[in-house]
Every structure is written in C-alpha cells, then in structure tokens.
One Martini backbone bead per residue (centre of mass of N, CA, C, O) as a GRO file, in nm:
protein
  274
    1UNK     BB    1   0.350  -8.910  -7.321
    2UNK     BB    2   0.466  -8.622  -7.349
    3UNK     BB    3   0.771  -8.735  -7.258
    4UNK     BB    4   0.803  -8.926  -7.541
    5UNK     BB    5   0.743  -8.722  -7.763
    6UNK     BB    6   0.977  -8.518  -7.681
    7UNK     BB    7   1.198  -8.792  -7.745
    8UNK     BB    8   1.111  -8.818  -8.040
    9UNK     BB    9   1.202  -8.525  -8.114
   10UNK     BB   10   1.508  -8.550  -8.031
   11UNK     BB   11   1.590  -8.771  -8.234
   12UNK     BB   12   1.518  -8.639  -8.488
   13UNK     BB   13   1.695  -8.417  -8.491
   14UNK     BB   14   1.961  -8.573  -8.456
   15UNK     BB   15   1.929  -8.690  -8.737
   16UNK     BB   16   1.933  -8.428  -8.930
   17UNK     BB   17   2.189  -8.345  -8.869
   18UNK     BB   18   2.374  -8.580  -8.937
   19UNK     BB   19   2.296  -8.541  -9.236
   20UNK     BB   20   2.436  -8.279  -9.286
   21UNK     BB   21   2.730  -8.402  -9.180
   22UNK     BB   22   2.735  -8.611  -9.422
   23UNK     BB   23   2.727  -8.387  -9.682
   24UNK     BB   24   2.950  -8.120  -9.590
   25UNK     BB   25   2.918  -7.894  -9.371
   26UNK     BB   26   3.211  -7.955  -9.191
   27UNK     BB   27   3.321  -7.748  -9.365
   28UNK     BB   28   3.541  -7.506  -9.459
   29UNK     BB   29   3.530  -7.324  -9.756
   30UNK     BB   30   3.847  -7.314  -9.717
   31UNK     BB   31   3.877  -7.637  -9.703
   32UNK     BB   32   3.684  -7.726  -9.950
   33UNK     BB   33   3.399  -7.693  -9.882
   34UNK     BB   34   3.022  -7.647  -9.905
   35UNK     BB   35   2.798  -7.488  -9.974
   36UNK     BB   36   2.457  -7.574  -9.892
   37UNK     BB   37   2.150  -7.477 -10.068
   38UNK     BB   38   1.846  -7.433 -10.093
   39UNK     BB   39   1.605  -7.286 -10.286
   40UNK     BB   40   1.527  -7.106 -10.054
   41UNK     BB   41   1.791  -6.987  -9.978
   42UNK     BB   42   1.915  -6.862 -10.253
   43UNK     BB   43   1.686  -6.678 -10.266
   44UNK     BB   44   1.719  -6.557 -10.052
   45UNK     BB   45   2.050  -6.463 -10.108
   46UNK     BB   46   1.995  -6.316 -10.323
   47UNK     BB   47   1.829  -6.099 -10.241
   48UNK     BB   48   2.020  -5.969 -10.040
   49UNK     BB   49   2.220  -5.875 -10.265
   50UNK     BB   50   2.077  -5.711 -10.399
   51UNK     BB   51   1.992  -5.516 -10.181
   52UNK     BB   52   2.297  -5.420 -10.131
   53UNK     BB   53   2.317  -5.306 -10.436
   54UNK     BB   54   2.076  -5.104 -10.409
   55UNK     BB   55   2.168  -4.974 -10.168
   56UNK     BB   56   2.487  -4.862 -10.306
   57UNK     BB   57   2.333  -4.699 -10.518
   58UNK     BB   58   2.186  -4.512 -10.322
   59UNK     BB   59   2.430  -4.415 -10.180
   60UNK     BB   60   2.564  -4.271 -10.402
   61UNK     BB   61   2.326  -4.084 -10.529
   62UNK     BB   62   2.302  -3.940 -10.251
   63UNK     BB   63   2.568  -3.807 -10.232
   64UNK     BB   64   2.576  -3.645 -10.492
   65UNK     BB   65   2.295  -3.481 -10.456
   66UNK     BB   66   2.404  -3.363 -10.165
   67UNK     BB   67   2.641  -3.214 -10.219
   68UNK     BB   68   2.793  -2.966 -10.159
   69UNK     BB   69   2.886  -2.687 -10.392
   70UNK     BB   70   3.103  -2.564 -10.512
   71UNK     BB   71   3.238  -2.296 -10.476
   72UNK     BB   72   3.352  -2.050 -10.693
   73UNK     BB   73   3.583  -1.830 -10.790
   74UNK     BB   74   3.596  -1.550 -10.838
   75UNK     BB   75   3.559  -1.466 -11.198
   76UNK     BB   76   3.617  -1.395 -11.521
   77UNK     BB   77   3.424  -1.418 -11.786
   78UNK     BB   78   3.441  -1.444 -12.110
   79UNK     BB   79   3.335  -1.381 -12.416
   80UNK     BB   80   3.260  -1.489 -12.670
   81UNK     BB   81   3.437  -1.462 -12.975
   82UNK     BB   82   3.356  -1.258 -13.232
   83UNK     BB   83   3.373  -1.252 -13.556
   84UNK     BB   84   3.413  -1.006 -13.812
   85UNK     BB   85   3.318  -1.138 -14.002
   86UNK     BB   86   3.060  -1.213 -13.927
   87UNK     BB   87   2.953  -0.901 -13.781
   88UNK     BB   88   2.960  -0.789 -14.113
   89UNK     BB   89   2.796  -1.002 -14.253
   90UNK     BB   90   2.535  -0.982 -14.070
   91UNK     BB   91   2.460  -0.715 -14.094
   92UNK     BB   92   2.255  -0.484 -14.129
   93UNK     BB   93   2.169  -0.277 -14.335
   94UNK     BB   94   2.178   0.140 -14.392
   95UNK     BB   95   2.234   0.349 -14.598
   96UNK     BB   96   2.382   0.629 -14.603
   97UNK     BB   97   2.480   0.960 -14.575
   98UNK     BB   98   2.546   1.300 -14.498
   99UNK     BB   99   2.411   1.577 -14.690
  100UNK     BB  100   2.703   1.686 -14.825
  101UNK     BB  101   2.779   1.704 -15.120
  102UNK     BB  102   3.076   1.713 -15.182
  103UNK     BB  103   3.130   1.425 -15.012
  104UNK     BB  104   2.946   1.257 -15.127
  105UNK     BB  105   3.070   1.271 -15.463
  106UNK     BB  106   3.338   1.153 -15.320
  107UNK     BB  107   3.242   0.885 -15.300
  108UNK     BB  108   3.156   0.782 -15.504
  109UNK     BB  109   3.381   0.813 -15.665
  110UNK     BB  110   3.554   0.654 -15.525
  111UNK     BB  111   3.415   0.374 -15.512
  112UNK     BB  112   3.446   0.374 -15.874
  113UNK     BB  113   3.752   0.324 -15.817
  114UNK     BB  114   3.777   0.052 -15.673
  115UNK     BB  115   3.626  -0.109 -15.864
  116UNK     BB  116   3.813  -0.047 -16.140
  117UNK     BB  117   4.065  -0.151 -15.970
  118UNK     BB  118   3.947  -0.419 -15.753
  119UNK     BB  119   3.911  -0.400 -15.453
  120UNK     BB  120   3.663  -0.456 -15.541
  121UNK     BB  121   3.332  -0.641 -15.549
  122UNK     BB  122   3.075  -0.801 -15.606
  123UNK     BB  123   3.134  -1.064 -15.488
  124UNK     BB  124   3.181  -0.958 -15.219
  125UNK     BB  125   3.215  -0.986 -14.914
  126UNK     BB  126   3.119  -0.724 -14.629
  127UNK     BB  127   3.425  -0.790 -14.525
  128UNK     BB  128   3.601  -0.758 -14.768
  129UNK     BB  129   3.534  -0.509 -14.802
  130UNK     BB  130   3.599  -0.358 -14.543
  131UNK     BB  131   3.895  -0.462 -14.538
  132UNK     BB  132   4.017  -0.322 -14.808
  133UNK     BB  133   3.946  -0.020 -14.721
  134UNK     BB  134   4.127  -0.061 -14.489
  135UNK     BB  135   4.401  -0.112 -14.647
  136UNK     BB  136   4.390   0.142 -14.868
  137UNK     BB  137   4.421   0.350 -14.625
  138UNK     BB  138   4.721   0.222 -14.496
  139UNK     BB  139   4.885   0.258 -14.817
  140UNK     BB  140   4.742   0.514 -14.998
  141UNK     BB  141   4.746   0.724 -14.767
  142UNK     BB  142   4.895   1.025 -14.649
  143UNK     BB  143   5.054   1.143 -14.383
  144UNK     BB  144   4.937   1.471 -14.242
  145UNK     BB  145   5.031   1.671 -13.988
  146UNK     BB  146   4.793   1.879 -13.891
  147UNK     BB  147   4.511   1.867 -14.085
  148UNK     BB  148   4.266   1.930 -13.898
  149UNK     BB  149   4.323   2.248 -13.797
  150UNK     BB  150   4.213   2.339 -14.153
  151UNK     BB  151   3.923   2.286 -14.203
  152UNK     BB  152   3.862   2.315 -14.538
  153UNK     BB  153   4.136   2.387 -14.746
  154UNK     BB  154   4.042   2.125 -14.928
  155UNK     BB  155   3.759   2.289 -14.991
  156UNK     BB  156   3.403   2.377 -15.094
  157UNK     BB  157   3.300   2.428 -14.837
  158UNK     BB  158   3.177   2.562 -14.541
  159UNK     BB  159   3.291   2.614 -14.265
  160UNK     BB  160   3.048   2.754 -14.110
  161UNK     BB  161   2.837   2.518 -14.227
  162UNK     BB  162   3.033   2.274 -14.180
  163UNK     BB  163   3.149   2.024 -14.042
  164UNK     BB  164   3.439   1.895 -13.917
  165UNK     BB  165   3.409   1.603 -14.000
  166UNK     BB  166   3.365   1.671 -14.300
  167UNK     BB  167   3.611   1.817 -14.361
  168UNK     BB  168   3.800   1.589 -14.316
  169UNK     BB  169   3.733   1.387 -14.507
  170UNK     BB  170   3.699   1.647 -14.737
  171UNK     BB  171   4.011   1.657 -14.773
  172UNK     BB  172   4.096   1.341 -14.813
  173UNK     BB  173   3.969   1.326 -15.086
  174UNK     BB  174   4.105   1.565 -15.230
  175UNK     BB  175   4.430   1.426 -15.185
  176UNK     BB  176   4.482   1.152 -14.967
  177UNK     BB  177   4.539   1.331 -14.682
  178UNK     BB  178   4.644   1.296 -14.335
  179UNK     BB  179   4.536   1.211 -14.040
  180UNK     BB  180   4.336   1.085 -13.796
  181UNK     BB  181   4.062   1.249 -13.819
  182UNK     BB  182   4.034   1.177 -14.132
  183UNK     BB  183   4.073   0.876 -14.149
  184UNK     BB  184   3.820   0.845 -13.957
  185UNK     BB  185   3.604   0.985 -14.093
  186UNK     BB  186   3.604   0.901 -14.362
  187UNK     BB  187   3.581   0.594 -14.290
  188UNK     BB  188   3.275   0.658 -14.178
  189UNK     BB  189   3.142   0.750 -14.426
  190UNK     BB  190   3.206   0.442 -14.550
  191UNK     BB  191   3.007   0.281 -14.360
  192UNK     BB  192   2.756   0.423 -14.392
  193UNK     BB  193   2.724   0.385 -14.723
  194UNK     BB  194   2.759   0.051 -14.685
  195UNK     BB  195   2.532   0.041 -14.359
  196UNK     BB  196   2.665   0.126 -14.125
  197UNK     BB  197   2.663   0.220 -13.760
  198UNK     BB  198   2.903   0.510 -13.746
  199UNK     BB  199   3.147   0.645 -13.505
  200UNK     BB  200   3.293   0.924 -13.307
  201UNK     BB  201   3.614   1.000 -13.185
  202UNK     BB  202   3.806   1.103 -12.921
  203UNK     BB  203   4.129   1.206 -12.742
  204UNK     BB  204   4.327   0.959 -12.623
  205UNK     BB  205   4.618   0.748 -12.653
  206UNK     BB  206   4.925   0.542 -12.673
  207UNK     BB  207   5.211   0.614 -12.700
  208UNK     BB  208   5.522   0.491 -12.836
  209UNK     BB  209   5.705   0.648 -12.614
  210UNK     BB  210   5.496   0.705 -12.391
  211UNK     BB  211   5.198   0.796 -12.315
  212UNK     BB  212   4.994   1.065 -12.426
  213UNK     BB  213   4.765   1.117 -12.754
  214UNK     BB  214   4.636   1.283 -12.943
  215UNK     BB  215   4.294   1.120 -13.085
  216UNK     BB  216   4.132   0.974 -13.349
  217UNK     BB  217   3.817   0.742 -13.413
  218UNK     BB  218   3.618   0.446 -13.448
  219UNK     BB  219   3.335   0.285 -13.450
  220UNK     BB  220   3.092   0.021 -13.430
  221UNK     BB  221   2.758  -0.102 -13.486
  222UNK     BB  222   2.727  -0.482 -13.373
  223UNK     BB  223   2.508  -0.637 -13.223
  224UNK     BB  224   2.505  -0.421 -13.000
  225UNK     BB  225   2.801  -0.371 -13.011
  226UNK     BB  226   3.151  -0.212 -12.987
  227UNK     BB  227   3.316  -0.142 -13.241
  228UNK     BB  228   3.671  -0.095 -13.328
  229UNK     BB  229   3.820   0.165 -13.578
  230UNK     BB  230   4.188   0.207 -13.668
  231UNK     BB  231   4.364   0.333 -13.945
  232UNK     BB  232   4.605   0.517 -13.842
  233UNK     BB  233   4.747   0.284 -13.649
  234UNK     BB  234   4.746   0.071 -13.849
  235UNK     BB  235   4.951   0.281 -14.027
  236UNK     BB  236   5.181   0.258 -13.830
  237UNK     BB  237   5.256  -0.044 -13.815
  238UNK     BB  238   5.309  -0.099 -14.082
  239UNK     BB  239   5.531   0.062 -14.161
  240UNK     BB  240   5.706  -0.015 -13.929
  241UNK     BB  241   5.707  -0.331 -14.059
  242UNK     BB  242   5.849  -0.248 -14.300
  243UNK     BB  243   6.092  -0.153 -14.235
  244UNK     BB  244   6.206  -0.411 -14.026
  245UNK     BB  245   6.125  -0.637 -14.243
  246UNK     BB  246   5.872  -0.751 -14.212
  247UNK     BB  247   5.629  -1.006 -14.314
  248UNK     BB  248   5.418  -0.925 -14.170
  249UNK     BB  249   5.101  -0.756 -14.225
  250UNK     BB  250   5.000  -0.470 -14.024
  251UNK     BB  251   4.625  -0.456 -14.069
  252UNK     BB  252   4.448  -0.534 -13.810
  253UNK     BB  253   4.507  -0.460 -13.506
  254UNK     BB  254   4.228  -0.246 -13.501
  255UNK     BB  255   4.015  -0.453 -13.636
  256UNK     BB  256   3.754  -0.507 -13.459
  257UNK     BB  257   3.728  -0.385 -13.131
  258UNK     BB  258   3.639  -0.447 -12.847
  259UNK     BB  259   3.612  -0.138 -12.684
  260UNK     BB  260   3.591  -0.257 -12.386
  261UNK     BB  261   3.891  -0.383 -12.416
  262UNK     BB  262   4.065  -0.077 -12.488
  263UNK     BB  263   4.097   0.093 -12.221
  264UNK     BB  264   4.384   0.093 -12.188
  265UNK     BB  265   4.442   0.266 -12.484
  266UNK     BB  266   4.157   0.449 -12.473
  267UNK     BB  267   4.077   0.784 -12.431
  268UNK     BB  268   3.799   0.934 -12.385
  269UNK     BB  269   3.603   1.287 -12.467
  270UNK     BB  270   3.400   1.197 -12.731
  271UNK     BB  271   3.176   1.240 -12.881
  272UNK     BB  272   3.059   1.222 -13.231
  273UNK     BB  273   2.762   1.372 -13.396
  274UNK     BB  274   2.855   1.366 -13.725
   0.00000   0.00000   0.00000
C-alpha cells in the first residue's frame, strides 16, 4: 500500500508538470514566450524589486554621508565687503568738538558755508554729506607744501598750548591751503563734528615716483572696523587725471577703505591722539 500510494503521487506530479508546459512554460521570454507567475508569486516578485530598490537607496545615502569630506586647500576667504554707503548711512553718530575756541567756531563758519552754497543739505543722507565735503576739500583747498612744519603761523591760538593737530586744521581754514598734515587733521575735526569717531596718522605711503614718503591720513571707526580716508592722495589723484584729460573724475580712490587692506600702501608710525 506505501509503494502503491507513492506511484499514484508520482504520476500526479508527472501530470501538474504536462499542464505548466502546455501554458507555454517552454518557451523562453526571448524567444517570445510569458513567464506566468500567479498572484502569490508577483506578490513575491513584486517585494524582492522593491527590497532590491530599497537596498540601492539605502546604500547611495550611506555611501554619501560615510564619504571622507575633501580637506580644502588652506586659501583667505575676504569678507564681504560692505559698502561705504552702509558703513557711513548706518554708524551711530555722537558729535563731539575740538574743545578749542578758534578751531571749533572755524569749523561752524565752515558747515554754514557748504549749507548756504548747496553742498550740503538738510536731505542728504550721512554718507552724501561726507562724500561732498570730501570732495570740497579735494577740489576747492589748495596744496601748500611743507604747511605743517610752522603749525599755528596763520592761527590766533597759542601754538604753546595748542595741540598741533588743531593747529594744522586751524591754519586750513583760515587759508583753505595745506599739506596732507592740514588736509587730514581739517577733515577729522570734521567727521567728529558730523558725529563719527575718527583719528590721525602719521608715516610713510608709496611715492608716485617710487619709494616712500612721508604723509599724514586719518582712519574712522565704522561698525568696529577702520577706514582709511586720505583727501590729500585722492586730490593728487584727482587733478593728476583732469591734467591727463581723464573723463572719469578720481576722488575716491582712498575714500572708507578698509585699513587692513592698506598695508601695500602705507606705513603707520604714529597714532595721533589729539
């Protein structure tokens, strides 16, 4: 009966075969035949591509956030440069004085000039008055070499007793000729005038002919950082290009940049504290 039992299961499977190759089994799907799968094998199949596209996902993002990131070469990145406007239009202002009679009503006199002329006006914004009167001064002051060294000859202030940074200033506006020393010290008292927290220096800068010479310029503090500003080089600048028959008008080549970026250009010796 055992032997009996196990002949008639093997002729049943003989038959279940004959039916899967009279569906078309036999063939193979190149040459034009179907793979049948019932619904429990594509349920099957269905799962392993998707398992297999899971797996393939799964190891592209593994692969991305395991990756060694490249060392960069060590390079300066710049800071962003913020423009003058900003820097001028934005600063916090507290105007302060010289606290010396003659500079300080020198300087009133003056404001009350560019006012009544158009230079200036109740409309502009903080960085257009500063750039007029930088512009005024590089125009309108003529160059007087070798002005600084008897400090106070066109002042009534005491040169004993008065600083000579006033004294530079206060000869420029009784005159409205200078040097750099005059150029630089003028126009610091009147940043501080207008409320900006600026100061002088003092050194060498790159000669036009080669070499250094000395020169006075002045910084300000903008947003914790210093700018340069020198009128005396950008009015050499200036009239260097209307000679040449320059079209375009350089007064502002050295107007709010920053200190840092200078050191090519000039070398400091003194911090002036007055």
């Amino acid at each position: 009966m055992k032997r009996t039992g196990t002949k008639a299961s093997y002729i049943v499977l003989l038959v279940l075969i004959g039916t899967l190759l009279t569906a078309g089994c036999s063939k193979n799907p190149d040459e034009g035949g179907e793979i049948i799968l019932d619904s429990t094998t594509s349920e099957a199949a269905t799962e392993v591509t998707t398992a297999v596209e899971s797996t393939s996902e799964i190891e592209t993002t593994t692969e991305l956030v395991t990756d060694e990131p490249t060392t960069p070469e060590e390079t300066t990145t710049a800071a962003p440069e913020v423009k003058a406007w900003d820097l001028l239009n934005n600063e916090p202002l507290n105007p302060t004085t010289s606290g010396y009679e003659e500079l300080d009503r020198l300087i009133e006199s003056y404001m009350v000039m560019l006012k009544n002329e158009g230079t200036i006006t109740d409309d502009m914004s903080n960085y257009q008055k500063v750039h007029s009167i930088y512009v005024w001064f590089i125009k309108r002051i003529t160059y007087n070499r070798g002005m600084n060294v008897d400090a106070g000859k066109y002042s009534t202030s005491d040169p004993a007793t008065t600083p000579e940074e006033v004294l530079w200033a206060t000869d420029l506006f009784n005159t409205y000729q200078g040097c750099c020393y005059n150029y630089s010290s003028a126009f610091m008292y009147i940043m501080r005038y207008l409320g900006y927290d600026a100061h002088l220096l003092s050194g060498q800068v790159s000669s036009y002919n080669g070499g250094m010479t000395p020169h006075c310029w002045l910084y300000v503090n903008l947003d914790g950082t210093a700018y340069t500003f020198d009128p005396d080089v950008d009015m050499n600048y200036y009239w260097r290009g209307v000679k040449e028959g320059s079209t375009e008008e350089k007064t502002d080549t050295l107007f709010c940049r920053r200190m840092e970026d200078m050191g090519y250009f000039y070398t400091i010796e003194k911090y002036h504290e007055n």
